[in-house]
N, C-alpha and C positions, 0 to 999 in steps of 0.2 A: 380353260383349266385342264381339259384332258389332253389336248397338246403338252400343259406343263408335265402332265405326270408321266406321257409315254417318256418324253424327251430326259424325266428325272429315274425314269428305271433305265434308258439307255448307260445312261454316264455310272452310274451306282456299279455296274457290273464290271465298271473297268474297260469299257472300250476304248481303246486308243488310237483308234485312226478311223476316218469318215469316208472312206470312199464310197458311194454308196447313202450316205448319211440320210440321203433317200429314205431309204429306205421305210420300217412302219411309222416312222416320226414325222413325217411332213407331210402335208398335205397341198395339192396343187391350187397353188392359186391363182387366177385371173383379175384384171383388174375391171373395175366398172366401166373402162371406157376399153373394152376390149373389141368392138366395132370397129374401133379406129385405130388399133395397132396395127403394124405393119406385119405385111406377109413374110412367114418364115423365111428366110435366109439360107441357114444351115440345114441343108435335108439328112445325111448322112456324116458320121467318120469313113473317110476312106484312104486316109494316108496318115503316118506317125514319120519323124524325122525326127533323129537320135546322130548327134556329133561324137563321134570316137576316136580313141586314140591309137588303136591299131586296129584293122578291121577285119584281120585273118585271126584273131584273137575271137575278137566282140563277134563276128559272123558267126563262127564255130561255139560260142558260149550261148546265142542267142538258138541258134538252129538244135543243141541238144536240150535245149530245156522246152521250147515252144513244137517243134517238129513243122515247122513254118519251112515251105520248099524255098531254093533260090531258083527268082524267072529271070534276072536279068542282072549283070554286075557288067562295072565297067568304070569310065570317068565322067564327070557331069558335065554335059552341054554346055554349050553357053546358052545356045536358045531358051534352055530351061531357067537357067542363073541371068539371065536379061529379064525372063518373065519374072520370078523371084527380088530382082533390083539386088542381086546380089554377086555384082562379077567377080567377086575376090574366091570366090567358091568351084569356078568353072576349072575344070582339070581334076577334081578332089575325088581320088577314088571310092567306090561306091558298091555297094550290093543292095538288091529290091528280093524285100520274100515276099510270099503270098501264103494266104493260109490254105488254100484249096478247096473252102467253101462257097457255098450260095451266096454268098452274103462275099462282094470283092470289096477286100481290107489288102493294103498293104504296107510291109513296116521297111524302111529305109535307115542302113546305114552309110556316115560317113563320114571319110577320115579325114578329120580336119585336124585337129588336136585337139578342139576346144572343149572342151568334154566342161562341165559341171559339177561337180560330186556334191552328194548330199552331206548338210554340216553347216557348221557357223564360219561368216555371216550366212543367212540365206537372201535369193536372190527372187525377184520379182519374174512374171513371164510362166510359163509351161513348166509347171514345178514337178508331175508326177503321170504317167503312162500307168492305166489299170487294163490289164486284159480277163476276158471270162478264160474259166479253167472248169474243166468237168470236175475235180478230185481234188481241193488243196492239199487235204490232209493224207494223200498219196503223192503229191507233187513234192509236198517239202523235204521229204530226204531227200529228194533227189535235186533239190535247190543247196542243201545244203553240203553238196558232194560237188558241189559244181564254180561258174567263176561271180554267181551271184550269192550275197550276202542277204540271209534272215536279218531283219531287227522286229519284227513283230510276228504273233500269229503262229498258226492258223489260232482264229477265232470267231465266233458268230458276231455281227454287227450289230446285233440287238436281241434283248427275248423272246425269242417268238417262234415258235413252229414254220418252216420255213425261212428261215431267216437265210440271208447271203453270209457267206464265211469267207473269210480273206486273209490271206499271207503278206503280209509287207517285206520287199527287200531292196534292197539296192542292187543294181544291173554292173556289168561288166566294167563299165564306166563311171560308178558310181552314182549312177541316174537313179531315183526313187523311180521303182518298177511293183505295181501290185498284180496280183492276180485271186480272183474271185470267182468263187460259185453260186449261181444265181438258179433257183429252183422259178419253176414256171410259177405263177402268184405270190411271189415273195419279197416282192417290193412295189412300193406305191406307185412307180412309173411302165408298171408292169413289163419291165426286160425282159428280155427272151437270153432264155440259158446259151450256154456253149457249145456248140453243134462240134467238137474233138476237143481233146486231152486238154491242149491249148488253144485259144481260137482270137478272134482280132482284137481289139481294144475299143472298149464301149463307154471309157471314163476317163477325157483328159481333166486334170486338177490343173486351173492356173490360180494362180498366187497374187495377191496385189494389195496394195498400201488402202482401200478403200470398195470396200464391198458396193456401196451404195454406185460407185461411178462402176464399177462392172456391172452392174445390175442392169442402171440405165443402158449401158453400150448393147447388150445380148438382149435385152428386154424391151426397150424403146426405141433401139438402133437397129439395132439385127430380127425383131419381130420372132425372136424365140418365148416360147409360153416358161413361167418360174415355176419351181417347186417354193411352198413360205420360207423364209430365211429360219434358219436355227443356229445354236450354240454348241460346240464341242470344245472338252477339256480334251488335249492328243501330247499326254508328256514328251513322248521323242522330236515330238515338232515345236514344242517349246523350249525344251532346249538344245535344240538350234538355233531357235529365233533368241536367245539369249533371257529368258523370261521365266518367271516360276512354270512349275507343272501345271498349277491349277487356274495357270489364263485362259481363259473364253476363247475358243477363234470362231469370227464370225464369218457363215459359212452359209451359199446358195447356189440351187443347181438349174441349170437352165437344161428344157428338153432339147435335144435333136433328133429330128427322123420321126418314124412312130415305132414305138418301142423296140428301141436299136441302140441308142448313143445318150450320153447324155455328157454335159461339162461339169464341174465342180468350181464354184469360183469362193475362193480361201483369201478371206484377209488376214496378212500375217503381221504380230505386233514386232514390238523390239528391233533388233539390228536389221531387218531386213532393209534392201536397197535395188535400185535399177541391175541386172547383170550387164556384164563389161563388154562389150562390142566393137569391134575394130572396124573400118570403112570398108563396106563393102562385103564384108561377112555374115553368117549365120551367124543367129544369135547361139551363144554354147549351150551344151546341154543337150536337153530336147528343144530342137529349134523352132519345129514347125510341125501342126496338125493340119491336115486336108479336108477339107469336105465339100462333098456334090452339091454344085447349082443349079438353078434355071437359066438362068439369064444376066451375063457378066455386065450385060450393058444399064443393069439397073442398080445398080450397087451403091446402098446407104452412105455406102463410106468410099473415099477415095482412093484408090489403089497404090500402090508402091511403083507399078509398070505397068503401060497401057496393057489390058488382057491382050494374051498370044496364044497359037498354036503352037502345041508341042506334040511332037512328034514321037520322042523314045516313051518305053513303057513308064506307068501304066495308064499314061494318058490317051497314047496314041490315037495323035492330032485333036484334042480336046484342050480349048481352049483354059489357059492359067494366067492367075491374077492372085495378089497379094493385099490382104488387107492389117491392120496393126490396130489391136485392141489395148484398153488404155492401160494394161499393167507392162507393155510392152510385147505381149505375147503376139506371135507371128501366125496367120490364118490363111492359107492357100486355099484357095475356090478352084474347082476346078465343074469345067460347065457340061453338065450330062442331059 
């Protein structure tokens, strides 16, 4: 019952979008045979991959709104796009930021064409990139002066002293891009705030036809611990998905790391569908999120490309493997 009531003062106030949804609503929970699940998997985010359509645009849109330095720009490997299973990508120019904290995050663009935008139909896969921000409600003129688009926000995620606050908007490319500020004790998975103005991304959203078969994959498959599943009414994300305002979308967030990352996995009702994919390519969009392993040689799931060393940043020579979770979304391991 007290679950029902937090979860019914969340929505009364009009939240519209869940990043975080974490937050004071849910409580973590384990399962009884928690002995015998599998050892975490995903230790960190340490890589985001974003498809653009011109990258001396998106770079220079990205670099004035995050203050994200560039380490490395150039064409993509093939040794990287062999480990990936994605040769159609190899040549495709490219820029690596880094945020320039403790904490190594890095965000990757490139110009493929294939970009995403957020809108009807929506697409199944890595629906949404959320980064921590010290100040939203100092960030957003300055979002809104610039080559990304407000559609939500700033707003607190729930009632509460402390609470995370969040600007929703669409990216250069029309990628659904959030940015949140997380006060130290102010969410159930106890995240840790934004060490500068802008800082890495601690919240991929993927999107899929079936909560319950995400659940198993990150929770049964990947031996990540769950937050309980809950319910959000998110009018702008319903219609897109072609559906009333006041549809449910059923929503659960799996930990990564310890209090560093966390995923959001969104079942979406209505038109939503697989995204379009040509042989050999990045899926569009946001293609692909990274994260630190142990051990490439144990891997729940089967790879896309026997794991390889790679050699350009931000691997350097750190072995990389691909795996594909079931809404299609793309998960590069990379072994630290």
């Amino acid at each position: 019952m007290a679950f029902a009531l937090r979860l019914l003062c969340c929505l009364s106030v009009g939240i519209m979008q869940p990043p975080l949804l974490l937050c004071a609503v849910a409580t973590i929970t384990l399962r009884n045979n928690k002995a015998r699940m599998p050892k975490r998997l995903l230790q960190n985010i340490r890589t985001v991959i974003h498809n653009v359509a011109d990258l001396n645009r998106s770079k220079q849109a990205w670099a004035d709104i995050t203050g994200f330095s560039i380490i490395d720009e150039g064409t993509l490997p093939e040794s990287l796009c062999a480990a990936w299973n994605a040769p159609a990508a190899a040549g495709s120019p490219y820029v690596l930021f880094a945020t320039g904290n403790k904490e190594p995050f890095h965000l990757r663009l490139v110009e493929t064409g294939n970009t995403l935008p957020f809108g009807s139909p929506m697409h199944y896969g890595w629906m949404a990139n959320e980064l921590l921000a010290e100040d939203v409600d100092e960030l957003t003129p300055r979002l809104h002066d610039s080559e990304f688009t407000v559609i939500g926000g700033p707003h607190d995620l729930f009632p509460r002293a402390k609470a995370p606050r969040a600007v929703q908007t669409t990216g250069p490319d029309g990628e659904l891009v959030y940015f949140t500020r997380i006060i130290a004790g102010g969410t159930v998975n106890a995240l840790k705030p934004a060490e500068s103005y802008v800082d890495r991304s601690f919240n991929l959203i993927a999107a899929g036809p079936d909560i319950e078969l995400m659940r198993q994959f990150y929770e049964d498959t990947l031996g990540q611990r769950m937050n309980a599943p809950i319910v959000f009414r998110i009018p702008y994300l319903a219609a897109a998905c072609g559906v009333t305002p006041d549809t449910p979308f059923h929503i659960q967030v799996a930990k990564i790391g310890t209090r560093r990352s966390i995923i959001e996995l969104d079942q979406l009702p209505g038109n939503a569908s697989p995204r379009p994919q040509g042989d050999g390519e990045l899926p569009p969009g946001i293609a692909m999120v990274g994260f630190n392993v142990s051990d490439l040689d144990a891997l729940p799931v089967a790879p896309r490309a026997a794991p390889a060393a790679v050699d350009c940043a931000p691997y350097n020579g750190a072995r990389v493997a691909v795996i594909e979770g079931p809404a299609g979304e793309w998960l590069e391991l990379i072994e630290e």
